[in-house]
Phi, psi and omega in degrees: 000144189216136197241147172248152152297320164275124176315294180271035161284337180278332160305317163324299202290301140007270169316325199276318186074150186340281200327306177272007146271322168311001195231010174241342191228094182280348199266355176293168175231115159271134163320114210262186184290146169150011207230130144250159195267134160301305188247079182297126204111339164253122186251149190209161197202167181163133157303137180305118165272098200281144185195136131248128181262098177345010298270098169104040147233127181233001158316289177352303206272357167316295172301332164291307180345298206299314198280355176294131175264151176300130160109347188271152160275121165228131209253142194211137188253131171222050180356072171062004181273152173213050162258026161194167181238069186347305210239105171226176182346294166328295145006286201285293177292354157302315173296294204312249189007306176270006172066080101318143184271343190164186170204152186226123136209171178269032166250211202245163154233167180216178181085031209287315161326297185298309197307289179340307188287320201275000175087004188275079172015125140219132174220111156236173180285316199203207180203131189232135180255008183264118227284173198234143143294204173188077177226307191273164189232012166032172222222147181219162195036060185214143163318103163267157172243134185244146136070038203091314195268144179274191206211068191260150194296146198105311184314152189260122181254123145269114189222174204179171208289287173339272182223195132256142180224162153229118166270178167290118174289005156280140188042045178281347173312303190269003165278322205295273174333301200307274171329326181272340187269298168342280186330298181284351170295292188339288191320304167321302164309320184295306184286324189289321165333307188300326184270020194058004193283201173225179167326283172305359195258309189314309200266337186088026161280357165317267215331316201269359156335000000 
């Protein structure tokens, strides 16, 4: 179980989105490719609830299910496989049920319409309809690795239509303040476009013209 000190931060952040944390935050560790959002358009952020998972076992994810605190991301190593599909619909609402924020893994899901329809977060590699055992019982809250990035419980993970990323639950205040002040330079930029300048009058880039 995992906690931010401020409650609604990871929505904040969430809302601010990858891209511009990433660009305000060099210590994030990005995800690297291959991983995509089921329900494109939804961003959700949360401390990790960490599973390695067996691959063509889904006890493990049983097992997390049950231990989820509100508000956690759960992220699963199913070391890449996608000759089966742990996590589906059935899944998705046990988490709901348990105020989960979302799932990030590299393995498959299945059930991609319903997933879709239930409003639940999901970024997997892929999508598989062939069924699990319920025999291993894989590791929970131990450091993982997805997509390059290690995971440790607790990292605050975000994700969105852009990427995945994870931070340190040190110092998510001055990433969060960092992001918001971007955002609003943008907003600014935005406005000024609109108003007719271009780029270059904005960035201060006429000279290099």
């Amino acid at each position: 179980m995992t906690a931010v000190a401020e409650p609604d931060l990871p929505s904040r952040l969430a809302a601010l989105g990858t891209a511009t944390i990433g660009e305000v935050a060099p210590q994030a560790r990005l995800f690297g490719p291959g991983l995509h959002p089921v329900q494109p358009g939804r961003a959700f952020a949360g401390p990790a609830a960490t599973v390695r998972c067996a691959p063509g076992d889904n006890l493990a994810l049983h097992r997390a299910i049950a231990r989820l605190a509100p508000g956690e991301v759960l992220v699963v190593d199913y070391a890449n496989s996608l000759e089966s599909g742990p996590f589906g619909e059935i899944m998705a609402l046990a988490c709901q049920m348990r105020g989960c924020a979302g799932l990030v893994t590299n393995g498959a899901v299945r059930d991609l319409a319903r997933l879709r329809d239930s409003g639940f977060g999901v970024v997997a590699r892929g999508a598989a309809i062939r069924g699990t055992t319920k025999a291993d019982p894989g590791e929970l809250g131990v450091p993982i690795t997805l997509a390059g990035t290690t995971v440790a419980p607790g990292d605050l993970v975000v994700a969105d239509d852009d990427a995945v990323l994870a931070l340190s639950p040190d110092g998510l205040g001055a990433v969060l303040s960092a992001a918001e002040a971007r955002q609003a330079k943008e907003e600014e930029m935005m406005r000024r476009l609109r108003a007719g300048e271009t780029t270059l009058r904005i960035m201060g880039l006429e000279e290099r013209d």
